[in-house]
VMD Tcl script that draws the C-alpha trace (Angstrom):
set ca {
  {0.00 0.00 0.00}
  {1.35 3.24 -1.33}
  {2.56 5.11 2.11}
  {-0.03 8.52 0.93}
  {-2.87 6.35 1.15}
  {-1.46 4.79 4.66}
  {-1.37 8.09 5.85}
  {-4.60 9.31 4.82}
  {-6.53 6.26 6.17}
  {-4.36 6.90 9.40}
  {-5.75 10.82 9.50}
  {-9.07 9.94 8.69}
  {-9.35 7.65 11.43}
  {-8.03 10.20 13.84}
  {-10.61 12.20 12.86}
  {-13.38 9.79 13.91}
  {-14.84 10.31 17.98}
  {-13.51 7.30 19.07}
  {-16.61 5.69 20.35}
  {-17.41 5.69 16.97}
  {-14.58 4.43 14.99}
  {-16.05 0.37 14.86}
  {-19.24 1.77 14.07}
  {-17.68 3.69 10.78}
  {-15.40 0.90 10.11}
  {-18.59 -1.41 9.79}
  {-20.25 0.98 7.35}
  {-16.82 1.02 5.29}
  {-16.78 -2.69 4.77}
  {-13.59 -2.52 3.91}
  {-12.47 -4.43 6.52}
  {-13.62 -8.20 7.74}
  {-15.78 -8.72 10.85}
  {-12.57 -11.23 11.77}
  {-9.81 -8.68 11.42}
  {-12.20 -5.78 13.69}
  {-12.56 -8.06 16.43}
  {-8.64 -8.14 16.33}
  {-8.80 -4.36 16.87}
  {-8.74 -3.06 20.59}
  {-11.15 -0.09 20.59}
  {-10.07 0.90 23.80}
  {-6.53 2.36 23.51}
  {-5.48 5.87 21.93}
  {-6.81 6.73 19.21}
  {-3.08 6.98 17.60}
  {-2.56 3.70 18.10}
  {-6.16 2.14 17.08}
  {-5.29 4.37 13.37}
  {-1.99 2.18 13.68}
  {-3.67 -0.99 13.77}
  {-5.85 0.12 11.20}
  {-3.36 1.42 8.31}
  {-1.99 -2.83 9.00}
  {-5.21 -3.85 8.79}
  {-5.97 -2.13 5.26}
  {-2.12 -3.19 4.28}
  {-3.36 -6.39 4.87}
  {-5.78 -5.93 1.89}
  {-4.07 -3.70 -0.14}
  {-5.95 -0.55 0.51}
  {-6.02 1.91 -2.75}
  {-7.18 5.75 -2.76}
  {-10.26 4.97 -3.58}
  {-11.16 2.32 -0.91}
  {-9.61 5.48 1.50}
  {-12.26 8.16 -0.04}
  {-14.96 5.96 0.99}
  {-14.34 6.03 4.24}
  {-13.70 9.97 4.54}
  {-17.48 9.98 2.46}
  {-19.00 8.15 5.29}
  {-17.42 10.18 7.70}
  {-18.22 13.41 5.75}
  {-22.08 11.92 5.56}
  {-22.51 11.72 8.64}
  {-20.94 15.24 10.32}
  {-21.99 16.84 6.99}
  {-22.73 19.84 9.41}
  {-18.45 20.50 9.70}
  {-18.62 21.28 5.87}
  {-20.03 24.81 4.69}
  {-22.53 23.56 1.94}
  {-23.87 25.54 -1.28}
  {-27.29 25.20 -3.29}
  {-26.96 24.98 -7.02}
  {-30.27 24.58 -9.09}
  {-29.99 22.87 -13.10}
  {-32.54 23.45 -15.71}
  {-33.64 21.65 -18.62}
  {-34.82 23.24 -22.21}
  {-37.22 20.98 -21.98}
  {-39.41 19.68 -18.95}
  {-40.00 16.05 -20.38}
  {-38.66 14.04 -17.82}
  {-35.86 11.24 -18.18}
  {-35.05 8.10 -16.92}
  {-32.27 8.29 -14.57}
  {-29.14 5.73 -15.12}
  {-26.71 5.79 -12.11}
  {-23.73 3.74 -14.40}
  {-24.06 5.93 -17.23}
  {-24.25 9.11 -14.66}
  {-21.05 8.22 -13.19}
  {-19.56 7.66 -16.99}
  {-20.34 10.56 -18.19}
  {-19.16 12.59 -14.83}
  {-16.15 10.98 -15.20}
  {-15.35 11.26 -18.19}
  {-15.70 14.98 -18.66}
  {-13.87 15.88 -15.63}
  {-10.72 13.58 -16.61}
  {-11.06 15.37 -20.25}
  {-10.32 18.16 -18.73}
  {-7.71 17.39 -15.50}
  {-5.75 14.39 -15.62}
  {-4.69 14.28 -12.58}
  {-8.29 14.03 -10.29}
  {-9.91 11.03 -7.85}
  {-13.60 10.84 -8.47}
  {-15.47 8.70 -6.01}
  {-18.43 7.88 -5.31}
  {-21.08 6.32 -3.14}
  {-24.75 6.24 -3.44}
  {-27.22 6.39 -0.36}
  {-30.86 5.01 0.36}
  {-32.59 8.64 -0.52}
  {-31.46 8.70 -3.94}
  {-28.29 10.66 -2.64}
  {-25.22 10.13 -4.52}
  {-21.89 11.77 -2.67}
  {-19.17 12.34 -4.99}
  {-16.01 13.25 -3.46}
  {-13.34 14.85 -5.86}
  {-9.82 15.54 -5.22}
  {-8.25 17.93 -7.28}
  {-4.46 17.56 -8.98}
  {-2.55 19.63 -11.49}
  {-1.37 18.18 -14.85}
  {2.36 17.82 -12.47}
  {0.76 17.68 -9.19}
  {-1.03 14.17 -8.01}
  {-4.44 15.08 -6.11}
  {-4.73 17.00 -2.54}
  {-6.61 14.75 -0.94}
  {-6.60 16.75 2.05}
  {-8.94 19.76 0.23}
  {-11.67 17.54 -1.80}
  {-14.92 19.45 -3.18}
  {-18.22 16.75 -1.90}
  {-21.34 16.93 -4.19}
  {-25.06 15.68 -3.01}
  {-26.91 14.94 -5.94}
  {-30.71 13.49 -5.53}
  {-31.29 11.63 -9.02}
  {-35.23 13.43 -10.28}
  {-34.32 16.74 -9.44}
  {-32.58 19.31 -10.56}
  {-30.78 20.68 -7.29}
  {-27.46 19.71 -6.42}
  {-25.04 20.41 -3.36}
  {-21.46 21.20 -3.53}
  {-18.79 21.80 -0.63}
  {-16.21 23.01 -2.39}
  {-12.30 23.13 -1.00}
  {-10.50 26.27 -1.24}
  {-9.56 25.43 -5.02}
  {-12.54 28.03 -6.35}
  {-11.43 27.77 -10.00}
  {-12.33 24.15 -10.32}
  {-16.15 24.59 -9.30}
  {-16.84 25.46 -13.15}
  {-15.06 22.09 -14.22}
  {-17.42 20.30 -11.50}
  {-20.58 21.95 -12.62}
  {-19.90 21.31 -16.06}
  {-19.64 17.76 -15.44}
  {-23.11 17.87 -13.67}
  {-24.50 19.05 -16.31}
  {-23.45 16.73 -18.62}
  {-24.08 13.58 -16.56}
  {-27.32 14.61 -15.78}
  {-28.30 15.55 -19.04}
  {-29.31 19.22 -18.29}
  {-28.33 22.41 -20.21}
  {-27.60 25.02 -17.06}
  {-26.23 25.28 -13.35}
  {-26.63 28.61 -11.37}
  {-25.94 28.97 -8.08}
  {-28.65 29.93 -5.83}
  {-26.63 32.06 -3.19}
  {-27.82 30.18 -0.15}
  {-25.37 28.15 1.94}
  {-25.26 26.94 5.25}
  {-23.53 24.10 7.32}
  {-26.70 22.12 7.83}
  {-27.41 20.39 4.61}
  {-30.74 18.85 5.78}
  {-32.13 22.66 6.27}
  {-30.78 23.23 2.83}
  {-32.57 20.11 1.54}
  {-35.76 21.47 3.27}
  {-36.20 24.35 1.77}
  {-35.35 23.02 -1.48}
  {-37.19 20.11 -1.87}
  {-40.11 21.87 -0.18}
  {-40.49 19.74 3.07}
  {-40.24 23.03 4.75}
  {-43.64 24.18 5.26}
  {-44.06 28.28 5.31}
  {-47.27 30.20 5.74}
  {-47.35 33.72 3.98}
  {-49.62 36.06 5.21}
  {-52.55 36.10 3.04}
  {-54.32 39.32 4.26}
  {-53.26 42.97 5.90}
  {-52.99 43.24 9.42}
  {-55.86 43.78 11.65}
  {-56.19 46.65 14.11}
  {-55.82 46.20 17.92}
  {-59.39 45.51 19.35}
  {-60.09 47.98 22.21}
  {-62.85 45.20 23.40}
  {-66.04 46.16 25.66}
  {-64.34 46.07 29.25}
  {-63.93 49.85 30.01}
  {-60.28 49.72 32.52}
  {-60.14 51.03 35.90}
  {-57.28 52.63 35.41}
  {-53.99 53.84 33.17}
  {-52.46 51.00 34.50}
  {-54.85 48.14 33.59}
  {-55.03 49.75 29.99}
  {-51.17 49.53 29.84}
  {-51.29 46.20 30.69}
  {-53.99 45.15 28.57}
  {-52.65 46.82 25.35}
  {-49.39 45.23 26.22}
  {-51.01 41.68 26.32}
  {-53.17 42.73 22.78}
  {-49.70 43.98 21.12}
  {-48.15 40.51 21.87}
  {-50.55 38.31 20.78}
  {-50.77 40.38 17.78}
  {-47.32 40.10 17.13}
  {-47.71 36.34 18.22}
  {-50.30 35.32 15.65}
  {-48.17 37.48 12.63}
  {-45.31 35.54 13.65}
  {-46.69 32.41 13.07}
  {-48.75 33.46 9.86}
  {-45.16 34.46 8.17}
  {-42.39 31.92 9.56}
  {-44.81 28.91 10.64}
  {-45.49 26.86 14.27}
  {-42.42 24.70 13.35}
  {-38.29 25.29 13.81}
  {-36.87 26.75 10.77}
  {-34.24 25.40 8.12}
  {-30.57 26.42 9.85}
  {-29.37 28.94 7.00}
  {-26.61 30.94 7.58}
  {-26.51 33.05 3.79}
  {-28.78 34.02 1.53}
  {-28.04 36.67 -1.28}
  {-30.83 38.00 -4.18}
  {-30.52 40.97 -6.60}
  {-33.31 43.80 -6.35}
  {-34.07 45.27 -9.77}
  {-36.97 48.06 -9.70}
  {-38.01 51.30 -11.42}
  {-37.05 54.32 -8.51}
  {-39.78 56.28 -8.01}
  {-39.89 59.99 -7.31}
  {-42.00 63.08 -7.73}
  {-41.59 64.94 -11.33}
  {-40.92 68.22 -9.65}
  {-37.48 67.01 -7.79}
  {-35.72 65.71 -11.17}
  {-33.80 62.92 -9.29}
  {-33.73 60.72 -12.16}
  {-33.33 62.01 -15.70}
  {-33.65 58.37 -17.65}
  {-36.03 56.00 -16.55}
  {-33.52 53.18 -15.60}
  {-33.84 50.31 -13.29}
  {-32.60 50.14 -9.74}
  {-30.46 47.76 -8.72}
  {-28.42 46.33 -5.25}
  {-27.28 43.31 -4.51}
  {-29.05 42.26 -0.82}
  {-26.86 39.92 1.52}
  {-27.62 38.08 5.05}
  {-25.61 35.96 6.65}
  {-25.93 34.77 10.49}
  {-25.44 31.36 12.58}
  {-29.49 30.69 12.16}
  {-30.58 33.28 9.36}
  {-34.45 32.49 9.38}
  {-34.64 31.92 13.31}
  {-32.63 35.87 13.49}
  {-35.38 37.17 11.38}
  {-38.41 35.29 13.10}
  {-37.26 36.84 16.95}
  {-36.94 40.51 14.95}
  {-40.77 41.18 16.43}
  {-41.16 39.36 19.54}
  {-37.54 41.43 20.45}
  {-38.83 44.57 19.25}
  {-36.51 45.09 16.86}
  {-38.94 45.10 14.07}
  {-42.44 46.10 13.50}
  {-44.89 42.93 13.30}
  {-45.28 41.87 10.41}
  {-42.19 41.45 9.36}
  {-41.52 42.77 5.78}
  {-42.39 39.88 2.76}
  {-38.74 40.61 1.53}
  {-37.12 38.79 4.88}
  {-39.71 36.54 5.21}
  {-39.94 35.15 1.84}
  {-36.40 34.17 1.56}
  {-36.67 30.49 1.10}
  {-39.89 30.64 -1.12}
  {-38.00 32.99 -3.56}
  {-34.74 30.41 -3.69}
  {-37.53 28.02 -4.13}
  {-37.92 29.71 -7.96}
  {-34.81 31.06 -8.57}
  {-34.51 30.58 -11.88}
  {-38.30 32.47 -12.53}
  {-36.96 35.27 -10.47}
  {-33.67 35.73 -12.45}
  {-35.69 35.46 -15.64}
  {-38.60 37.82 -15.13}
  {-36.46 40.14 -13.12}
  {-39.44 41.21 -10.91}
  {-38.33 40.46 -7.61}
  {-39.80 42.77 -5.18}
  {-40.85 45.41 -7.46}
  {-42.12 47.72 -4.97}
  {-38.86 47.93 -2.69}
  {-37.17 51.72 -2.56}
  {-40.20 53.36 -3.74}
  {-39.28 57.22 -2.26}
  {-42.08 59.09 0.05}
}
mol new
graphics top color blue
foreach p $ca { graphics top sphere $p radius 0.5 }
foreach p [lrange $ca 0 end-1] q [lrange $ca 1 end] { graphics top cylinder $p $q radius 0.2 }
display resetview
């Protein structure tokens, strides 16, 4: 066994808690039931990787038997890895029968057109997940298999996730290869990332469920009970205010937890409005910004805006529906009539 991959199998194990190194072992299968029960899962975890780089010698462990085991590892703290959404479209909406073999082919084969040096490795889960795990090499450099980019792709849909190392420029080579596995024409990225991939999936795949308001607010209700005093109407607007804010709350974010997302980026294009008289704008041009959040639990920050008093109740459509719009990004990008009446002047 080449002494790269020794040493890689020998970090990746290091990485594991140790109460949990048979269990990931097991999944790996790499390894016999016979030669884990020769491992002692009770020493140092230096010297339980030790045993298991002899172990894998043993068999004559390759890269790619290594990868595996930093996938299943990677699968299951997926949360340590900051993940991006990307969204593919089709000319046409006929749908096609999904081949896994000829997927992999085809992924393969465009990304070793175009880098020789690359390990491409995959392993297919029970929800239609397939985690590719790519490490990147230069046409004199073997692979860093220390900064691989991971890709979540559910076959019958067109979203697909990518953790990408710090090698930027080689994101276009992977999305091209998505495309052309998958047999779609486009990839765009849909500027929302966040460490928890199943929030991501969520809001995607629409298993997050989101009320939108569906009507204006409604005044505060003075009711029939005439107070006693200043106090008792303090305290009974105070408990009116609340509830209102209460039931607004729950009309735009929902009873349940929300999706953990930490970014989320869309463009504003709209006509600026202002009066004739004031000549502020000569040409009738569109108005645009780019808009950017980030925080450790974006949609929970936004939902405690009102009950904190930070914001009036409701809370404006543009925070609320950020996960509908990423829902239909492509519409958005195409109509360019997202939030047409934002920065209208008094």
């Amino acid at each position: 066994m080449d002494e790269t991959v020794a040493e890689y199998i020998r970090r990746t194990v290091l990485k594991i808690p140790r109460d949990e190194i048979k269990m990931m072992l097991q999944k790996w299968g790499f390894l016999s039931e016979a030669q884990l029960q020769t491992l002692n899962f009770h020493q140092i975890k230096d010297n339980i990787s030790q045993e298991v780089v002899q172990l894998c010698e043993e068999n004559c462990a390759d890269i790619k038997q290594a990868a595996v085991l930093d996938i299943i590892y990677n699968h299951i703290y997926q949360n340590k890895r900051m993940w991006s959404v990307y969204q593919m479209k089709r000319s046409e909406e006929e749908l096609e029968c999904f081949d896994i073999a000829d997927f992999k082919k085809k992924f393969k084969g465009r990304l070793q057109s175009a880098l020789k040096n690359v390990t491409i490795t995959f392993k297919e889960y029970e929800d239609n997940a397939i985690w590719i795990r790519v490490a990147w090499g230069t046409p004199y450099r073997k692979p860093n298999q220390y900064k691989p980019s991971y890709v979540v792709y559910h076959s019958q849909t067109p979203y697909v996730f990518i953790s990408s190392s710090v090698l930027k420029s080689n994101v276009p080579l992977l999305c091209q290869a998505l495309i052309v596995a998958s047999n779609y024409h486009d990839i765009r990225e849909m500027e929302l990332r966040s460490h928890s991939l199943d929030s991501l999936k969520d809001i995607v795949f629409k298993r997050y469920s989101q009320n939108f308001p569906t009507h204006s607010p409604k005044p505060l209700q003075g009711g029939n009970v005439e107070p006693e005093s200043a106090d008792i109407r303090i305290v009974q607007e105070n408990k009116s205010e609340k509830e209102r804010i209460h039931r607004l709350n729950r009309e735009a974010f929902g009873d349940g937890p929300q999706p953990k997302l930490e970014f989320a980026q869309y463009r504003l294009e709209t006509m600026f409005k202002s009066d004739p008289k004031m000549a502020v704008l000569n040409k009738k041009q569109p108005f645009r910004c780019l808009v950017k959040f980030s925080s450790p639990h974006l949609l929970e920050s936004l939902k405690s805006l009102a009950p904190a008093g930070m914001a009036d109740a409701p809370i404006s459509p543009l925070l609320t529906c950020i996960p509908h719009k990423a829902r239909n990004y492509f519409r958005i990008r195409e109509k360019k009539d997202l939030f047409p009446e934002c920065f209208v002047s008094p």
